[in-house]
C-alpha positions as CSV (number, residue, x, y, z in Angstrom):
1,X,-1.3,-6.4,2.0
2,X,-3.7,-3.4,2.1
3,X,-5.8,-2.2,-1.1
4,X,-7.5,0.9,-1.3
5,X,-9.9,2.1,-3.8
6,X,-10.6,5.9,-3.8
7,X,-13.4,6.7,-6.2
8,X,-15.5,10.3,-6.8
9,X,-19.2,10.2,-6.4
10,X,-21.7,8.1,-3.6
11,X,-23.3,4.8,-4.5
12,X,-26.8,5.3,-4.0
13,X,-27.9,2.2,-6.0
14,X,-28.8,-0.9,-3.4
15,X,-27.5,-3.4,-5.9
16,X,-24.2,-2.0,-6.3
17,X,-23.8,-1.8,-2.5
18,X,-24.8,-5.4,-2.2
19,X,-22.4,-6.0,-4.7
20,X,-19.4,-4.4,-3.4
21,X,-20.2,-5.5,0.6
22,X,-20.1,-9.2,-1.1
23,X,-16.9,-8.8,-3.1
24,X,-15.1,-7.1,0.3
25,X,-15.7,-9.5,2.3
26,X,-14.3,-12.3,0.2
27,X,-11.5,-9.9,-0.3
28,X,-10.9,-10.2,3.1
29,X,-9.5,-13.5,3.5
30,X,-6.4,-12.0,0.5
31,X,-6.4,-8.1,2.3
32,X,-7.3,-5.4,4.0
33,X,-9.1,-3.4,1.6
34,X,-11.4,-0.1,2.5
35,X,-13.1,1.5,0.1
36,X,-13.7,5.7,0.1
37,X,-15.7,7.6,-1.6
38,X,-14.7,11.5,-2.1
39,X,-17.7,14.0,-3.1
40,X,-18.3,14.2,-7.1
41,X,-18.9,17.2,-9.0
42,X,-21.8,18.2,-10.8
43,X,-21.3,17.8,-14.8
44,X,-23.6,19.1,-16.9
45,X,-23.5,18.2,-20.6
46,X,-22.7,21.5,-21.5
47,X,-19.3,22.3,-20.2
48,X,-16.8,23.6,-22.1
49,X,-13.4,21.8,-22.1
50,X,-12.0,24.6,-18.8
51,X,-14.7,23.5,-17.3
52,X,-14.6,20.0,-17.8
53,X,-10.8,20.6,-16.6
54,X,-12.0,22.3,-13.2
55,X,-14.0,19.7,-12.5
56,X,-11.6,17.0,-12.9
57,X,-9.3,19.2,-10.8
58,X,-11.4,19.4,-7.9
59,X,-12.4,16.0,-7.6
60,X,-8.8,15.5,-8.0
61,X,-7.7,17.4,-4.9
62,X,-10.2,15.6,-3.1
63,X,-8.7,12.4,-4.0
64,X,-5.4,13.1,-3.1
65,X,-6.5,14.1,0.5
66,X,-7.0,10.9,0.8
67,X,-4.1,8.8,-0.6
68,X,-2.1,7.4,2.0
69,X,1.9,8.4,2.2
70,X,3.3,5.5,0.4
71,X,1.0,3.7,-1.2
72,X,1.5,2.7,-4.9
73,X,-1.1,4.2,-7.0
74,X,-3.3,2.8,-9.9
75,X,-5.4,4.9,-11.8
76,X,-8.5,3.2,-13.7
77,X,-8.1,4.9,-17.0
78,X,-9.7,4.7,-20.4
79,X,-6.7,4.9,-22.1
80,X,-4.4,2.6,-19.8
81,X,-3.9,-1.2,-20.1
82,X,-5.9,-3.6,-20.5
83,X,-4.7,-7.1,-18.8
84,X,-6.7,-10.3,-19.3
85,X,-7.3,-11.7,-16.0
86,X,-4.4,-13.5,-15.4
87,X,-2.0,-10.8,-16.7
88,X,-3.9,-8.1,-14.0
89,X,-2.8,-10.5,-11.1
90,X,0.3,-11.1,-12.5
91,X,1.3,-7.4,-12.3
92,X,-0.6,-7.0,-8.5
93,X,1.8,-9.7,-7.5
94,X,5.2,-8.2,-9.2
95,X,4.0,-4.5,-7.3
96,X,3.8,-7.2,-4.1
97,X,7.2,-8.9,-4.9
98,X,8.6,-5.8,-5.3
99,X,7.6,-4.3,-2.0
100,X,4.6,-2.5,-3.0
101,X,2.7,-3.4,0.5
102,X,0.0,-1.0,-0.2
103,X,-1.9,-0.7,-3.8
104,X,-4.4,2.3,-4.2
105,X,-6.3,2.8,-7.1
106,X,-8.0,5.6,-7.8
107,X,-11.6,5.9,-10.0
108,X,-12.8,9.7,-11.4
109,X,-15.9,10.8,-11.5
110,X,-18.4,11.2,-14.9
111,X,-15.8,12.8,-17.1
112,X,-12.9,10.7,-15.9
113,X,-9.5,11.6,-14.2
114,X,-7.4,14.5,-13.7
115,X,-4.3,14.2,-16.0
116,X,-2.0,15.3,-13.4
117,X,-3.4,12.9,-10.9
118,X,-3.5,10.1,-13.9
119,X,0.3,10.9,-14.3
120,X,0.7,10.0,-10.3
121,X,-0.3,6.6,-10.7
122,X,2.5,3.9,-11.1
123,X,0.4,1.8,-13.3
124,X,-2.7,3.2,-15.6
125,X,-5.2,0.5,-15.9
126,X,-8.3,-0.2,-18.0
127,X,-11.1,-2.7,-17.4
128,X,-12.5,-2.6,-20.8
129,X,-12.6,-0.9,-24.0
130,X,-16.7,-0.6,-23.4
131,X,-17.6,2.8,-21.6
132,X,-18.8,1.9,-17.8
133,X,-20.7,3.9,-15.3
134,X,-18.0,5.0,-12.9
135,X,-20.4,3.6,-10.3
136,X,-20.3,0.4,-11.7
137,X,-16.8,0.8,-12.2
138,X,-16.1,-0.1,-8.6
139,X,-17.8,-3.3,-8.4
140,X,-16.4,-4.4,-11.6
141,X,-12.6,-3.5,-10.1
142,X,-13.6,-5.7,-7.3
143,X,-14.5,-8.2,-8.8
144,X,-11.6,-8.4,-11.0
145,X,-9.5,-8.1,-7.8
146,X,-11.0,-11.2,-6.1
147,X,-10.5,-13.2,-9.3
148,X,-6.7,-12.1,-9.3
149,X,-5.9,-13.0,-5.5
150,X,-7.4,-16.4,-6.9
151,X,-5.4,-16.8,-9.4
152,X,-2.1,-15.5,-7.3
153,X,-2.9,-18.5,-4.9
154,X,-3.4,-20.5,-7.4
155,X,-7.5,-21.6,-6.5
156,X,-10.2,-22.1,-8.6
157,X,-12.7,-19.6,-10.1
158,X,-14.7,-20.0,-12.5
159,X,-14.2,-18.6,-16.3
């Protein structure tokens, strides 16, 4: 099983580093997972919606560089679903069952995704109705994805 996360914008914070080298490595033992991070575009406040747009697009055409032929994508979305824990691992393991050997999901910069890329992914998924950093966003998603390979193998972790 390989899992790819493909997210706009460098982590420059030390804590969210830490974070994310943590929640790999005990990934690790469930996947191969790699994490890569495409260049962001600046966002001023004051961009008008074709801006906003061109923005989205280019980070967008950056992220589809990297998607890998065949891989199933997920797009973390504000408007997509939002799973409780146990219903998130439920759907990674039907995209397993099903022959999805390779999940990718894909995290937007400041002002979110690209619709067109959005309407690539095979599953649009939420990880809270709160707003998050889209820094933050990545550790979170990890997080979330350790706790479901838990729950797939049926181990303990805590509530």
């Amino acid at each position: 099983m390989k899992i790819s996360i493909i997210a706009a914008g460098k982590l420059k914070e030390k804590y969210l580093k830490e974070g994310i080298e943590e929640y790999s490595k005990r990934l690790s033992r469930f996947c191969d997972l790699e994490v890569l991070e495409v260049e962001d575009e600046q966002a001023p406040d004051n961009l008008s919606p074709a801006q906003e747009l061109q923005v989205k697009r280019k980070e967008a055409d950056r992220i589809i560089k990297r998607i890998k032929p065949g891989a199933t994508l997920i797009a973390l979305e504000v408007k997509g679903d939002k799973p409780c824990s146990e219903g998130l691992a439920a759907k990674l393991e039907a995209f397993f069952v099903s022959g999805s050997s390779h999940l990718t999901f894909i995290i937007g910069g400041s002002l979110g995704l690209d619709s067109e890329l959005a309407g690539m992914a095979a599953y649009k998924l939420s990880l809270s109705n709160l707003t998050f950093p889209h820094q933050l966003t990545r550790l979170i998603l990890l997080e979330q994805l350790f706790r479901a390979f838990k729950i797939i193998n049926g181990e303990k972790y805590h509530k």
